[in-house]
C-alpha positions as CSV (number, residue, x, y, z in Angstrom):
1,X,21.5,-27.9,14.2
2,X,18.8,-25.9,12.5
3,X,18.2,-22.4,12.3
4,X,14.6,-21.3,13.1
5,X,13.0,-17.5,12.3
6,X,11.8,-16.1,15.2
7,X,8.4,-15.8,13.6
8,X,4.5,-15.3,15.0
9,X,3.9,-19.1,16.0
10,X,0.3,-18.7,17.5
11,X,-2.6,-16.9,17.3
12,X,-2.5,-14.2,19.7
13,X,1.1,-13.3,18.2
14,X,-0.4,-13.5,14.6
15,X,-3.2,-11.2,16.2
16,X,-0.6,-8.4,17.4
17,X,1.7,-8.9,14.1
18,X,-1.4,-8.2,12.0
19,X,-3.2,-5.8,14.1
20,X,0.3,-3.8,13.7
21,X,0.3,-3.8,10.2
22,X,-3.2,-2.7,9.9
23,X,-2.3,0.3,11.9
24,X,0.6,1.3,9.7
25,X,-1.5,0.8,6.5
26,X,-4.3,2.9,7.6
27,X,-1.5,5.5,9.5
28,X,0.2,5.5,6.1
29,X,-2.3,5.2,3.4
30,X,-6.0,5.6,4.9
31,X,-5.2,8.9,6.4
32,X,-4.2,12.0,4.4
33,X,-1.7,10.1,1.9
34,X,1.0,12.7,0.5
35,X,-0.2,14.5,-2.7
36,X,2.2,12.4,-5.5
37,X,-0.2,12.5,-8.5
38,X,-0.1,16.4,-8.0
39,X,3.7,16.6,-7.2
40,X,4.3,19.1,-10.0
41,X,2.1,21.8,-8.4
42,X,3.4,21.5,-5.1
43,X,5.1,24.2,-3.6
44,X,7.4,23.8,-0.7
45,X,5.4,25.3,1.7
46,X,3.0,22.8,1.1
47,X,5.8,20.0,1.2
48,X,6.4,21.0,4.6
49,X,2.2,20.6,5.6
50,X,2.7,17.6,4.1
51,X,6.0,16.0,6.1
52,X,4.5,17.6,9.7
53,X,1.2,15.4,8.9
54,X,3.3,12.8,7.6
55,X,5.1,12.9,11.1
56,X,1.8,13.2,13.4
57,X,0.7,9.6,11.6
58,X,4.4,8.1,12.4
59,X,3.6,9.0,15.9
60,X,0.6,8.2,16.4
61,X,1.0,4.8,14.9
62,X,4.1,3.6,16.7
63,X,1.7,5.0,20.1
64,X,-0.7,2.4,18.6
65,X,1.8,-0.6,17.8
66,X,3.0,0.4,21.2
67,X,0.1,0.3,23.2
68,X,-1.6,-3.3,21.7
69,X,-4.0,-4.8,24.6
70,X,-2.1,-7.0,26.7
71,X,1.4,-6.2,27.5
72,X,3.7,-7.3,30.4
73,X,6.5,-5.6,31.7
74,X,8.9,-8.0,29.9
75,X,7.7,-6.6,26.4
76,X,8.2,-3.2,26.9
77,X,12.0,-3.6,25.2
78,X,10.7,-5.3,22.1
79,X,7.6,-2.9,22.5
80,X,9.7,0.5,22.2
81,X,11.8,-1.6,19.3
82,X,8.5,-2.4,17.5
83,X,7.4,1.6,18.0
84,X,11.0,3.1,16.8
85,X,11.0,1.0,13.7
86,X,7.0,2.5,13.3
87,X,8.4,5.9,13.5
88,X,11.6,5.3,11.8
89,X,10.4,4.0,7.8
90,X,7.0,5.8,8.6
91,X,9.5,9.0,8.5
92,X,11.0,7.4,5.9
93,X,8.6,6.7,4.0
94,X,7.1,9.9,3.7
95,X,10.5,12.2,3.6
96,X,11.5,10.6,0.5
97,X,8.5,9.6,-1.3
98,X,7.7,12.7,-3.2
99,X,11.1,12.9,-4.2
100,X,11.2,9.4,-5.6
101,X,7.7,10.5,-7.4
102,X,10.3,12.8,-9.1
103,X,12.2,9.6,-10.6
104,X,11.7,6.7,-11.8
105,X,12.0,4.6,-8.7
106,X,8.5,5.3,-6.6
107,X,7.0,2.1,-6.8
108,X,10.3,0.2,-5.9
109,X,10.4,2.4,-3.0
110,X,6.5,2.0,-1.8
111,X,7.0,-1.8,-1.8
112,X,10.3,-1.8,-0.7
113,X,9.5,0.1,2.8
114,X,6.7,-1.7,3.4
115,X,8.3,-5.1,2.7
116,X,10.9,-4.1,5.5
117,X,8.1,-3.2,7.5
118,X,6.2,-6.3,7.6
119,X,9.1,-8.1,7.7
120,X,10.5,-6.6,10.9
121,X,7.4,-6.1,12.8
122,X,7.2,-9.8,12.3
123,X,10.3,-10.4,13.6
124,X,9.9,-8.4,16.5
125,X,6.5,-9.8,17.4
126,X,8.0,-13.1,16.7
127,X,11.4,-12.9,18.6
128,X,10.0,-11.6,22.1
129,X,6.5,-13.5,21.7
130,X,4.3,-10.1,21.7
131,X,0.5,-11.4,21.9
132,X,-3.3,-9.6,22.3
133,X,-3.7,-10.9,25.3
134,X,-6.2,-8.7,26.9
135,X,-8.2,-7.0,24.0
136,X,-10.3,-4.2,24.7
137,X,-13.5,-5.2,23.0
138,X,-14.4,-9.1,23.1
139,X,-15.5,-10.3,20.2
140,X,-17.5,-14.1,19.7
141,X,-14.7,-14.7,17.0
142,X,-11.2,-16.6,17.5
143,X,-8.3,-14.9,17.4
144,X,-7.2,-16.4,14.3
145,X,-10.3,-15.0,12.5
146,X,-9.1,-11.7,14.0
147,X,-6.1,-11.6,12.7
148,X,-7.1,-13.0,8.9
149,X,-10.0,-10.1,8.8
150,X,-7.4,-7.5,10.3
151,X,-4.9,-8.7,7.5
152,X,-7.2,-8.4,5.1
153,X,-8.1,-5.0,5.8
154,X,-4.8,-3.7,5.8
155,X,-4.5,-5.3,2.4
156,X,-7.3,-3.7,1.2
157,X,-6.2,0.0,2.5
158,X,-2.6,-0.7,0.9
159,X,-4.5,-1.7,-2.3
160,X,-5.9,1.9,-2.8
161,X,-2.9,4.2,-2.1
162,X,-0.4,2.3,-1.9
163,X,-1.5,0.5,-5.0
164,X,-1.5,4.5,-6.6
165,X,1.6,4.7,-5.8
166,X,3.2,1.6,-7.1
167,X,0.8,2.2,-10.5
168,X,1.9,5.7,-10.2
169,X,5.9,4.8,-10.3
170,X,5.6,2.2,-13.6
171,X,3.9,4.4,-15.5
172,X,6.8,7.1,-14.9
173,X,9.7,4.6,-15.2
174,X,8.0,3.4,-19.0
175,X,7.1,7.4,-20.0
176,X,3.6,6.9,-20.2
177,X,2.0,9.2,-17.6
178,X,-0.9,10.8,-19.0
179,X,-0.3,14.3,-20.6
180,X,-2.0,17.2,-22.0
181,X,-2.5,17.0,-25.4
182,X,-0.7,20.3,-26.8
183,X,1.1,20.1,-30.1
184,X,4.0,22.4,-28.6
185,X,4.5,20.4,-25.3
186,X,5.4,16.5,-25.7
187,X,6.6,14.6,-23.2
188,X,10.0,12.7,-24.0
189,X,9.7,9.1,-23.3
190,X,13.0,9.4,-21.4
191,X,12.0,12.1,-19.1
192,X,12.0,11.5,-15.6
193,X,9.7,13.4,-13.2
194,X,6.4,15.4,-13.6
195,X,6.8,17.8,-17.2
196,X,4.9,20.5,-16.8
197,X,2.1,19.2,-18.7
198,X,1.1,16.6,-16.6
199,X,-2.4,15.9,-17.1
200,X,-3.5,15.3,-13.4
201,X,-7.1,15.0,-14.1
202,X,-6.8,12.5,-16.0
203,X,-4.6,10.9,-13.5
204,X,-6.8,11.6,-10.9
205,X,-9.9,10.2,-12.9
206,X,-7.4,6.9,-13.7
207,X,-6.3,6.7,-9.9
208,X,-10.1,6.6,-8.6
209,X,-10.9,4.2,-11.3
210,X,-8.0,1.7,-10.5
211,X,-9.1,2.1,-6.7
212,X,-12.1,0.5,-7.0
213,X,-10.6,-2.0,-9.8
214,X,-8.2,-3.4,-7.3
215,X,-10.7,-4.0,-4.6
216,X,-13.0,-5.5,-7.5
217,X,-10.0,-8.0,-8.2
218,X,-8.6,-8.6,-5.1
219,X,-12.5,-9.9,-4.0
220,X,-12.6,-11.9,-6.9
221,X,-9.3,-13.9,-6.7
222,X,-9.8,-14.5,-2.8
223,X,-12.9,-15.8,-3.9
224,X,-11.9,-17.7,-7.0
225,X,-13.8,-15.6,-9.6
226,X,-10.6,-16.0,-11.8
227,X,-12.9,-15.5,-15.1
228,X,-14.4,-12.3,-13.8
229,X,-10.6,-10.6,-13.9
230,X,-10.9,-10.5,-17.9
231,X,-14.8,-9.1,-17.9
232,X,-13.9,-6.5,-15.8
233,X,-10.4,-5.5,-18.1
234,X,-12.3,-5.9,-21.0
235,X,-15.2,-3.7,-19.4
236,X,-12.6,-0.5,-18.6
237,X,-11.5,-1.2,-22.8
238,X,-15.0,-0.8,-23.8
239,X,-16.0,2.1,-22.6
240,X,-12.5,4.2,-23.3
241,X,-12.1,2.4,-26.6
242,X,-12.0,5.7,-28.9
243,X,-9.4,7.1,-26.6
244,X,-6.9,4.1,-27.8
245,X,-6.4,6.1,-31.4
246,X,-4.0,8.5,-29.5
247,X,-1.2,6.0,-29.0
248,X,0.1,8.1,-25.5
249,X,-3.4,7.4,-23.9
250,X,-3.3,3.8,-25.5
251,X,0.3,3.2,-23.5
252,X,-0.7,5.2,-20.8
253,X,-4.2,2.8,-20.4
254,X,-2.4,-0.6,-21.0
255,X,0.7,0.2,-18.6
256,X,-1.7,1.8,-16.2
257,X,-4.3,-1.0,-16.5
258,X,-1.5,-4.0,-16.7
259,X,0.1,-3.0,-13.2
260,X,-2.6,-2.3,-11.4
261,X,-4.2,-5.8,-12.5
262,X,-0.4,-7.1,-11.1
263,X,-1.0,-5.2,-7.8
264,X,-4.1,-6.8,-7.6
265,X,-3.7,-10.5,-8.4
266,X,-0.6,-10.2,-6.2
267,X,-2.3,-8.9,-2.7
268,X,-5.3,-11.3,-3.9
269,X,-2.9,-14.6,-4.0
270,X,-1.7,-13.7,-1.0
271,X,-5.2,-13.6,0.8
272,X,-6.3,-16.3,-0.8
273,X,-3.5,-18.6,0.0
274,X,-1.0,-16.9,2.6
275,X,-4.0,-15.3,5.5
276,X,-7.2,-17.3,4.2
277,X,-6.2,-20.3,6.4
278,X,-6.1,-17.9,9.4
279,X,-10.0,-18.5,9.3
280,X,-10.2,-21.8,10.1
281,X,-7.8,-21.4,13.2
């Protein structure tokens, strides 16, 4: 006797399953992201701003998962199960992710929440047969195609700040996160956390930069452009190549530049080879 995961089988499920996680990608990371490359100068007043907001987007997105086109009365359990587990790690999430900006643990913790995310709503969507069965705007596209183009924008939205945040923890568990260069303040390679020298425009100016690089990469490995990867590394060198004589920017590039190339080829393979076929359905 086998053993069979209850997951999205057909199109319209695949639909609802990806339509959910688009909503908690942009609920999470499209909208008002909490502050983590500044998370030395935040007070706790502004903590608090920043957990309220973080609470308004948990809502609103489990109202969203809650409310996809087409449900019956016999999905309203699975439907209130799909919205508490919205609220639930979207609390989650948020609550604890400054804190683990703090240590050396942040980008464990990004992927790790929104593995357990995916992997329930999946489940969920799977096990009591949610589907879009009644969208609200008809388009002249299948619902296969909808579901690979609203997979691939929630892909894309992680990418940026989610991708930050992943980037953001490496750098701190390895001790290269960007500092200013004072000959009386050093930052120990051991040190967890945010020293108080933290240079956060130059982390700013790095985040933005490996924002755009991501989407760059991802587009070229769904599309194949595998030798367009190494121009486009080599480009970023190039232009910041004097910076490399101070060996904390040099670690601080490489580590910076290494993940976020991971991050990318990663969320691209899985496009290219996991959604991609959605397409054609």
């Amino acid at each position: 006797m086998s053993w069979r995961v209850p997951w999205p089988s057909d199109d319209l499920q695949l639909l609802a399953w990806a339509q959910t996680l688009l909503v908690w990608c942009a609920a999470h990371y499209a909208v008002g992201t909490d502050p983590v490359g500044r998370v030395n100068q935040i007070d706790g007043a502004t903590e608090q701003r920043s957990r309220r907001f973080a609470q308004v987007r948990s809502l609103a997105a489990a109202t969203a998962v809650a409310c996809v086109p087409g449900w019956t009365l016999a999905e309203i359990p699975a439907r209130l199960a799909l919205a508490a587990m919205t609220v639930g790690l979207g609390l989650i999430l948020a609550r604890f992710r400054l804190r683990m900006a703090l240590s050396k643990y942040l980008a464990e913790w990004e992927v790790g929440v929104n593995v357990a995310f995916a992997t329930g709503s999946g489940l969920i969507v799977g096990s009591a047969g949610i589907e879009v069965a009644a969208p609200l705007i008809r388009l002249p596209v299948t619902a296969g195609q909808l579901a690979a183009v609203s997979l691939w924008a929630a892909v894309l939205v992680f990418s940026a700040a989610g991708g930050t945040h992943v980037v953001r923890g490496l750098l701190n568990k390895a001790g290269t996160l960007p500092i200013v260069h004072d000959k009386n303040t050093r930052l120990d390679p051991g040190t967890t956390g945010d020293p108080s020298n933290f240079d956060v425009p130059e982390y700013n100016r790095g985040r933005i930069i490996g924002n755009f690089e991501r989407f760059l990469m991802i587009v070229m490995v769904v599309s194949g452009s595998y030798e367009g990867l190494g121009l486009l590394v080599a480009a970023k060198g190039l232009i910041r190549a004097r910076e490399f004589e101070d060996r904390d920017f040099a670690e601080y590039f490489i580590v910076g530049s290494l993940a976020s190339v991971t991050v990318a080829l990663v969320l691209g393979l899985a496009l290219r080879y996991a959604v991609a076929p959605f397409w054609a359905r």
